[in-house]
N, C-alpha and C positions, 0 to 999 in steps of 0.2 A: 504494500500500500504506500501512495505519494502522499502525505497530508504537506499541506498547505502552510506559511509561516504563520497566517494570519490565527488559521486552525490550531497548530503547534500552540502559541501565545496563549488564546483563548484558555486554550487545558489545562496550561502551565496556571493562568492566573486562577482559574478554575478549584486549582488543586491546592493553591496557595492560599484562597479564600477559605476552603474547607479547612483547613488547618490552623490558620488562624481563629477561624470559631470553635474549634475544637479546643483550643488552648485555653478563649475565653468563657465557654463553657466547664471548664475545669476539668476536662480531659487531659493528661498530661503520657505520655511514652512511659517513663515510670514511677508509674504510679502503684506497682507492686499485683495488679492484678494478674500480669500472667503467671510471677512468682508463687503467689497463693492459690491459681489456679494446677500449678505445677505438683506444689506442696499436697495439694489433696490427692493427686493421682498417686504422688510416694505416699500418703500416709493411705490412700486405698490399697495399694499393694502391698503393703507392710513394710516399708522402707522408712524405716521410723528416724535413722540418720539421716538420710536425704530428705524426707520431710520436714525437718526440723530446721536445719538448715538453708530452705527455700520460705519457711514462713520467718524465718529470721533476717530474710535476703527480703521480704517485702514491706516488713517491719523498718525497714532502713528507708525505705521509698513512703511508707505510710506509716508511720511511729502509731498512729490514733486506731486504726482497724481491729476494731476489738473484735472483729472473726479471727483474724490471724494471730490474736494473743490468746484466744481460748484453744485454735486447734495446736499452735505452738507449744501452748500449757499442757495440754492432753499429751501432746509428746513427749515432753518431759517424766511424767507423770507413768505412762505407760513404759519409760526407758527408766521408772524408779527413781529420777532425779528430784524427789518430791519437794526437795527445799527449792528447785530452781522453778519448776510447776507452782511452787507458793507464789512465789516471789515474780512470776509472770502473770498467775492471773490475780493477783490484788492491781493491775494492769489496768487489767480490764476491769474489774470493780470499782475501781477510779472511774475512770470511764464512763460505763454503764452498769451502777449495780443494781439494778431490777431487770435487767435482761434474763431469760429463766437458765439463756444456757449459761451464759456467767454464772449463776447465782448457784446451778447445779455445779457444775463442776467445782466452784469452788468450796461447795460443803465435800466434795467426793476428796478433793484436796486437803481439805480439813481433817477427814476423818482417816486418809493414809498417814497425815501426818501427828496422827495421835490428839487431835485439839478436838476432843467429842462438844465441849459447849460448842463452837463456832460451827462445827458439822450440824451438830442438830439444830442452831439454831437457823444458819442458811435453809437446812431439809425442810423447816417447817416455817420457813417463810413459802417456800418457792409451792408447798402445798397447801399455805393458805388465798395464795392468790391464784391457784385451779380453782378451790371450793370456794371460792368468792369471783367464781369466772372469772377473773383479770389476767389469765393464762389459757391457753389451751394447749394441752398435751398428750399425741396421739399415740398411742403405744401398739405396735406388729409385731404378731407371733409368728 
């Protein structure tokens, strides 16, 4: 195909326009999404080192992404690093502490790390706000 200069320009400015709103949009290259999209593939396949280190790779691009500091924390947690799993998702807790998954994992956190008030106390927060609807939590068997 012969495209044309004027055609060429057009596309270029075309494409330079889309970018530019993408940017103003708050779109950015890295912005840690593919990192975290990455990170679930490793932690789906049980590659709990490589997981951890791509939501820690997105964490760097997105410090604030409190998905990436809960499944981060999970991996810690499941690699036994319980004091580092603490200590990531009080993170997220910062963040968002009424989110259910925050709020869950970090009683499950609580309670590997021997601190039963703060487990039970998270546990029966996160199941007074099911039984006060202000949750919903679907569970498959």
């Amino acid at each position: 195909m012969n495209f044309s200069p004027s055609f060429v320009h057009n596309r270029v400015s075309a494409i330079s326009l889309a970018a530019a709103l993408a940017v103003l949009a708050g779109c950015n290259p890295k912005d840690g999404v593919r990192e975290y999209a990455d990170g679930m593939a490793a932690y789906e396949s049980h590659s709990l080192e490589k997981a951890g280190k791509l939501f820690s790779k997105c964490l760097v691009y997105a410090p604030e992404n409190v998905d990436a500091l809960v499944m981060l924390a999970r991996v810690k947690c499941e690699r036994g690093e319980i004091s580092d799993a603490s200590e990531t998702i009080a993170k997220a807790v910062a963040l968002d502490p009424n989110a259910p998954d925050v709020a869950l994992l970090d009683a499950e956190i609580a309670l590997y790390a021997g601190d039963y008030t703060r487990a039970t106390s998270r546990f029966v927060a996160v199941a007074d706000d099911e039984k006060d609807g202000r949750l919903e939590i679907t569970v498959s068997v």
